[in-house]
N, C-alpha and C positions, 0 to 999 in steps of 0.2 A: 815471946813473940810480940812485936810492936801490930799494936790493931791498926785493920786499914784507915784510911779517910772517907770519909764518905765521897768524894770525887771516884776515887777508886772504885766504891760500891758501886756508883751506879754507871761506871761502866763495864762491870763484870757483868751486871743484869742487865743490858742492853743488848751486849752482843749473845748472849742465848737466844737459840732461836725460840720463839713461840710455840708451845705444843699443841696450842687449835688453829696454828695456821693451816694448809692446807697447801705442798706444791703444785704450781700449775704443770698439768700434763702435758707433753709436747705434742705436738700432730703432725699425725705419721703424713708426709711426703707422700704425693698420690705416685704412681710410676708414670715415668717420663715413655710414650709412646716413640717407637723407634721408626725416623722417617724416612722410606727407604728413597734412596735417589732415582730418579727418573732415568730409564732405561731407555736409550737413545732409540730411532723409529728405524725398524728394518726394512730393509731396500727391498721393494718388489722383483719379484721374481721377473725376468725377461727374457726372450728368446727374439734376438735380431734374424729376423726371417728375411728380410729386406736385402741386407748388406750383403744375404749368400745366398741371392736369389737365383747367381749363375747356375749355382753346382746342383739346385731342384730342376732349372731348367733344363741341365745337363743328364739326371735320372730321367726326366719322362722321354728323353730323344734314346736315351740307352732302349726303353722298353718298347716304343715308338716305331723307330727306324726298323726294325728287323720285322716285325708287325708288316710295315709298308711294303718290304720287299717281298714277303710272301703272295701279298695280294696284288701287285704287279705281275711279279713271276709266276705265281702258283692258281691265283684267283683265290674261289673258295669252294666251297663242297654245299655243293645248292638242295633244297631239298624240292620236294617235288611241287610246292608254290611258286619258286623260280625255276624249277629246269622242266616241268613240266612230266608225265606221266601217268600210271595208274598206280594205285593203293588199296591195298585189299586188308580190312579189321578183321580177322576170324578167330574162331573163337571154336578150338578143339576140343570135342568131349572127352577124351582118355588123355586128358592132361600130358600131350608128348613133350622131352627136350628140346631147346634150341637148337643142338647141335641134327635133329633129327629133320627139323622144319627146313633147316639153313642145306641140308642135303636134299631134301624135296625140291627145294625153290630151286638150286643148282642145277637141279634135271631139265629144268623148263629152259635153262641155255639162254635166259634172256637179260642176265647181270640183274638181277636183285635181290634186293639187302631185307634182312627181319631183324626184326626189332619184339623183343618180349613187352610182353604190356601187364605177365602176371598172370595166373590162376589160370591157365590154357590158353590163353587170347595171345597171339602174333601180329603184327602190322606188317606186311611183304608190301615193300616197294619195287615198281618196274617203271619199262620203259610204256608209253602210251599203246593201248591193246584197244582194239576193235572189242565193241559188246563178245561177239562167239569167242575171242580169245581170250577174253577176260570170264567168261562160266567155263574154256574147257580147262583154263589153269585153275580155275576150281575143283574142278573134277577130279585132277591131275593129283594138287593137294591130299583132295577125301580119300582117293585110292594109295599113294604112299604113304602117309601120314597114319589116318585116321578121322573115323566120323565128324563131322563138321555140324556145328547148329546153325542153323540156314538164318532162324528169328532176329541170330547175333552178327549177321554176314553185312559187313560194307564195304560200298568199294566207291572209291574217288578216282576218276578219270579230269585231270589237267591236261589240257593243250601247250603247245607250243605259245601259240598268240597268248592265251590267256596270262600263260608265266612273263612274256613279256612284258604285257601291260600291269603287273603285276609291280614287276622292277621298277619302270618308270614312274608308278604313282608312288611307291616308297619311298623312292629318291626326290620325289617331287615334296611330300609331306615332311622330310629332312629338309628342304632348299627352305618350305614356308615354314618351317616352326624357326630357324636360325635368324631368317630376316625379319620376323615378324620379334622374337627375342629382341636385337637389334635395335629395332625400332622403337618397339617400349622402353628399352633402358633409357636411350637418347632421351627421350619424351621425360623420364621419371627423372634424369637426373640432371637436365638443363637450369635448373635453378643453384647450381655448385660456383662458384668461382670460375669463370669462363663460357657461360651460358651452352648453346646448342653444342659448340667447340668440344670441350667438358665432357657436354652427356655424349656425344658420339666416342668418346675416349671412354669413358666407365663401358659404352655397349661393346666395344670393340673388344675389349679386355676379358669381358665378357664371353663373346662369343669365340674368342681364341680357345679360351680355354673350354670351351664346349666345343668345339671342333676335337680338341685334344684329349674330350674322352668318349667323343666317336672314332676318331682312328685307332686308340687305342686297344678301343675296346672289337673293333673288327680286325684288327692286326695279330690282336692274338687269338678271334676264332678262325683267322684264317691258317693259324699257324697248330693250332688244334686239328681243323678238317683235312686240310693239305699237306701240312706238314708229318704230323703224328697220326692220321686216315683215322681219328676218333669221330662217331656218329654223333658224341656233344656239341662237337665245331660245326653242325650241319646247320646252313642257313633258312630259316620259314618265316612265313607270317609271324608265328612267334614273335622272334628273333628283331621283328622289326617295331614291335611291340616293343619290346625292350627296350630299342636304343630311343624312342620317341621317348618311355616314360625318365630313361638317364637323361636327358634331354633337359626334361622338367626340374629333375631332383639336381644336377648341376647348377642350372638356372637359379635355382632358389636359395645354393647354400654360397652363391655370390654374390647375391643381390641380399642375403643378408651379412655380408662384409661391407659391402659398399655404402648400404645406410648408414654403418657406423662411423665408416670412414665420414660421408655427408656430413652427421652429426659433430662429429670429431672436427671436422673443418671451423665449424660455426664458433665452438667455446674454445677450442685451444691453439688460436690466434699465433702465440708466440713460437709454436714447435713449426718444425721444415714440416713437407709435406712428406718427405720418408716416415719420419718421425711417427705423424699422424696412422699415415698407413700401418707402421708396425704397431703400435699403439692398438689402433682396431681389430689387428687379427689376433692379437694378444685377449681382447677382449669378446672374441666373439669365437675364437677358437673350440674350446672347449662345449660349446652348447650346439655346433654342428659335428664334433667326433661323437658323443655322444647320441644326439639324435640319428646319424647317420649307424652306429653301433649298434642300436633298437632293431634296425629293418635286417643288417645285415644277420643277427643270431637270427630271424625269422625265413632265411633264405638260404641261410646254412640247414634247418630244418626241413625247410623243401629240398635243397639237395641233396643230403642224406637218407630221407625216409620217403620222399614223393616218387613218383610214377615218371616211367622212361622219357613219357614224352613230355614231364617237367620241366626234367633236368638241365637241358640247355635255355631253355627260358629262364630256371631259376640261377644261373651260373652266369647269364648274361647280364639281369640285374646284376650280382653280388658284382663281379667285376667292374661295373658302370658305376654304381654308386660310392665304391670306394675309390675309384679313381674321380669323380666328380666332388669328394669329400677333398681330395687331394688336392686337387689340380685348384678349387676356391680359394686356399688358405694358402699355398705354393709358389702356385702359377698367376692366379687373375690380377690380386690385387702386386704382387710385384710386375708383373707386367704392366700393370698401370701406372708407376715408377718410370719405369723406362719408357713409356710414350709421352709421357710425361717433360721425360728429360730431352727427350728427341721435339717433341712440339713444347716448347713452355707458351701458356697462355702467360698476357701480358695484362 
């Protein structure tokens, strides 16, 4: 064998690697963080209440109109604050039936109605009875019936006059709560885009729709009393209690639509004023079904477990206020649309 060169040599010993070298170690790649795409914004939910405003307008004249015709044609079933009479509370020791009282009171021949109140106690209504005819139909009672506790005995004698003037100041305290509403709106909402013009449009709108859940709401107790001869459709003091406090609670779940709307006007410049309006009741919806849904399970419970002579108070509410929930969110502010369209401020 021919020996290397030394050229040779030292390139065999070069290219070996070094045994104290050391490779350098790689570094490990951190993980790449995965970025997820942005997920385009979803379109609010809407309900164009505005654009079909017809066909709400056309539900409350469905419920409305038949309402009116009863109390044209029928009247109503007055109780004895308007038509006047006597009222006797008693209160039977040997706990008898209705059906036992309602034969007693038949004998006395003079058309009057009982009403249980519970636990022995009867309400007999009549026609107006002289003092001696109102202790001998006591009497009358104690001997068919059963013993009577004198301690528990009342008796309410109404006039004629008195139920009159009775009527006229109800309808009197109806005529000032609606103009005095009215008035206040105008007043609260004259500072809108068309000044006094304006606020008498927001009051009017207003008080449409609170006409619309007094007729309503007496449309169908006249269609209860007179139509169907139920003693819940019976009209009293109560009764008028009722529609003054509907009165208020309509009143207020409008006039909280209409601030929105107000507000609404101020920042959102570019929208129509349909817009705006459906806009606000979108926005304020839900915080008067609600609120409005609180009173009425509480009047559901007077109606169901309360005392007889509740029940038409608590039924007048429940009716009033759901239709006054309705008729704000419905009726007010799209009819403010359309007065709108009919007078445009300039």
């Amino acid at each position: 064998m021919s020996a290397l060169s030394d050229e040779e040599r030292s390139a065999s010993v070069d290219t070996e690697p070094a045994e104290d070298e050391e490779e350098p170690e790689e570094e490990e790649a951190e993980p790449v963080a995965e970025v997820e795409a942005p997920k385009p914004p979803s379109k609010p939910r809407t309900l164009d209440i505005v654009s079909r405003r017809n066909w709400f307008f056309l539900l409350s004249l469905l419920v409305i109109v038949p309402g009116m015709y009863f109390m044209v044609a029928r009247g109503f079933l007055l109780g004895i604050d308007f038509a006047g009479g006597t009222e006797f509370t008693i209160h039977f020791q040997n706990n008898p039936t209705t059906t036992q009282v309602e034969s007693a009171v038949a004998a006395e021949n003079f058309g009057g109605s009982v009403i249980s109140a519970g636990a022995g106690t009867y309400i007999v209504r009549g026609p107006v009875l002289t003092p001696a005819q109102q202790t001998q139909t006591v009497n009358d009672l104690e001997k068919r019936v059963g013993p009577i506790d004198r301690s528990q005995l009342s008796v309410l004698a109404v006039g004629g006059t008195i139920a009159t003037e009775t009527i006229e100041l109800a309808l009197l305290a109806v005529l000032l709560a609606a103009f005095g509403i009215l008035l206040l709106l105008a007043i609260r909402f004259r500072n809108v885009p068309g000044g006094w013009r304006a606020g008498f449009q927001f009051g009017g709108s207003a008080l449409a729709a609170l006409l619309h859940d007094v007729f309503l709401l007496t449309g169908i107790f006249s269609i209860l009393g007179m139509g169907l001869d139920l003693k819940i459709g019976e009209i009293n003091s109560l009764f008028v209690t009722a529609v003054l406090t509907v009165v208020g609670f309509s009143v207020h779940d409008t006039i909280v639509v209409f601030d929105r709307i107000r507000e609404n006007l101020r920042v959102s410049q570019r929208l129509s004023f349909e817009q705006v309006v459906n806009l606000s009741i979108m926005q304020t919806a839900a915080r008067s079904i609600i609120t409005s849904f609180t009173v009425v399970l509480v009047l559901v419970s007077i109606l169901i477990a309360g005392g007889p002579t509740l029940k038409g108070f608590a039924l007048a509410l429940l009716i009033g206020i759901v239709s006054g929930t309705y008729s704000s969110i419905f009726n007010a502010a799209p009819l403010l649309v359309v007065w709108r369209r009919l007078q445009p401020l300039r």
